[in-house]
Kinemage of the C-alpha trace (Angstrom):
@kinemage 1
@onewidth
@group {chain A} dominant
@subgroup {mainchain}
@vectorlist {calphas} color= white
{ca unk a 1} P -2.439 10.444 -16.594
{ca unk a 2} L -3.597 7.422 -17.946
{ca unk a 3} L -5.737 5.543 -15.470
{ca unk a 4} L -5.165 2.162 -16.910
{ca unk a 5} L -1.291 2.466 -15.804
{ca unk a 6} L -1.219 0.925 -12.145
{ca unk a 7} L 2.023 2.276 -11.634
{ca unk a 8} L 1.604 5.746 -11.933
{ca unk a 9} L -0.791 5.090 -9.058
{ca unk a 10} L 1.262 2.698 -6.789
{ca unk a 11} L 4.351 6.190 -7.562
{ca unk a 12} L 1.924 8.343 -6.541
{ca unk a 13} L 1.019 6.670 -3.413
{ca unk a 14} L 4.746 6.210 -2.461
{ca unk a 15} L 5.005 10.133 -3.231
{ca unk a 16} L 2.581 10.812 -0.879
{ca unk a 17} L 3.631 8.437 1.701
{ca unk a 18} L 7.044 9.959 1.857
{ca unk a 19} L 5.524 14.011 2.138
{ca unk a 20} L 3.559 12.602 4.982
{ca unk a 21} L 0.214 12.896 3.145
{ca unk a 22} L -0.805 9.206 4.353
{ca unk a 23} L -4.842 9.646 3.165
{ca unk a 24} L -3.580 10.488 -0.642
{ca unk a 25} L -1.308 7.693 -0.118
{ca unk a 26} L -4.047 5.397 0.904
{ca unk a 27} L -6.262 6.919 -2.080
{ca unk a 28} L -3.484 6.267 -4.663
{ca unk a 29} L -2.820 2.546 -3.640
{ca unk a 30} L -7.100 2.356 -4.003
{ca unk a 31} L -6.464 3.486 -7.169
{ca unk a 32} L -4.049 1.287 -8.193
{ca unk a 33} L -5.727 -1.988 -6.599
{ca unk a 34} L -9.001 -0.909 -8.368
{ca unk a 35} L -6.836 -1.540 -11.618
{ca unk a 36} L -4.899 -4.507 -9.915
{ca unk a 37} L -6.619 -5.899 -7.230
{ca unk a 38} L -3.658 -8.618 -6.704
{ca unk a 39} L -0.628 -6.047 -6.975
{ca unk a 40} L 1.358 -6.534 -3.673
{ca unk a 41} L 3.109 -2.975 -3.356
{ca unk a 42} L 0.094 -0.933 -3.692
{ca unk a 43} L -1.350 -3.207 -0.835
{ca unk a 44} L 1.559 -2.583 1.101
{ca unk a 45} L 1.918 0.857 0.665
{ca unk a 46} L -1.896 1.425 1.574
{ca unk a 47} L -1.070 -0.777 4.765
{ca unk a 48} L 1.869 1.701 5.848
{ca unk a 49} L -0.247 4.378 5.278
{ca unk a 50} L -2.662 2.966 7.785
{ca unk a 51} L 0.138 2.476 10.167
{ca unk a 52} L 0.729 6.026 10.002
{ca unk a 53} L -2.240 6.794 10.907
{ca unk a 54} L -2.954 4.691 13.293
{ca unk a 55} L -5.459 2.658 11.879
{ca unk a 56} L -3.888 -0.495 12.905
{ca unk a 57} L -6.958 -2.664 11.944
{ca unk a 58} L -6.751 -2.070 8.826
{ca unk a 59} L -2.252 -1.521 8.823
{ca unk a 60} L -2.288 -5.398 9.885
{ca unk a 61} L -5.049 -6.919 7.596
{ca unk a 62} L -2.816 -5.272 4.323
{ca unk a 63} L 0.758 -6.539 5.974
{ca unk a 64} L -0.699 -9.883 6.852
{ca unk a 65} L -2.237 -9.503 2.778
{ca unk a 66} L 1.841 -9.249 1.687
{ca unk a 67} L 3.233 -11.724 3.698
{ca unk a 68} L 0.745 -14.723 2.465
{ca unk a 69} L 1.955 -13.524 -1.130
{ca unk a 70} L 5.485 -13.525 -0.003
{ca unk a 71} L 6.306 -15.226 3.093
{ca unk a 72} L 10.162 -14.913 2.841
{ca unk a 73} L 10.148 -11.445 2.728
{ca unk a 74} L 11.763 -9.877 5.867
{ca unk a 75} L 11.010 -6.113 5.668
{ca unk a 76} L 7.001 -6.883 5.758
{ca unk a 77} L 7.703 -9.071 8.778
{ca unk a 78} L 9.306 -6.481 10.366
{ca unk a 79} L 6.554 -4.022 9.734
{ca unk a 80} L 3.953 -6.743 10.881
């Protein structure tokens, strides 16, 4: 895998999300925001992840992240 491609990363972390493996999630959106730091979906991702898990803190501080960069969007709101 070629660690300079975001978006295997941001995949990955959707993979993960969706098997219930919320920690690898959370890894793979680090990954890809290590690479990215302003890429929205891997931020997003990450902050479902947290959700998941309960980690609200940190679930809110990523969704609030999303909806300065996109304010319109309804799904994030709803997540909020």
């Amino acid at each position: 895998m070629d660690p300079s491609q975001w978006a295997l990363y941001t995949n990955a972390a959707n993979c993960y999300f969706k098997l219930g493996e919320y920690e690898r999630s959370i890894e793979m959106s680090d990954e890809a925001l290590t690479l990215c730091p302003t890429l929205t979906k891997a931020v997003y991702r990450r902050g479902l992840a947290y959700g998941e898990l309960r980690l609200f803190k940190g679930a809110v501080e990523d969704l609030r992240r999303v909806l300065k960069a996109m304010p319109n969007d309804v799904e994030v709101k709803k997540k909020l």
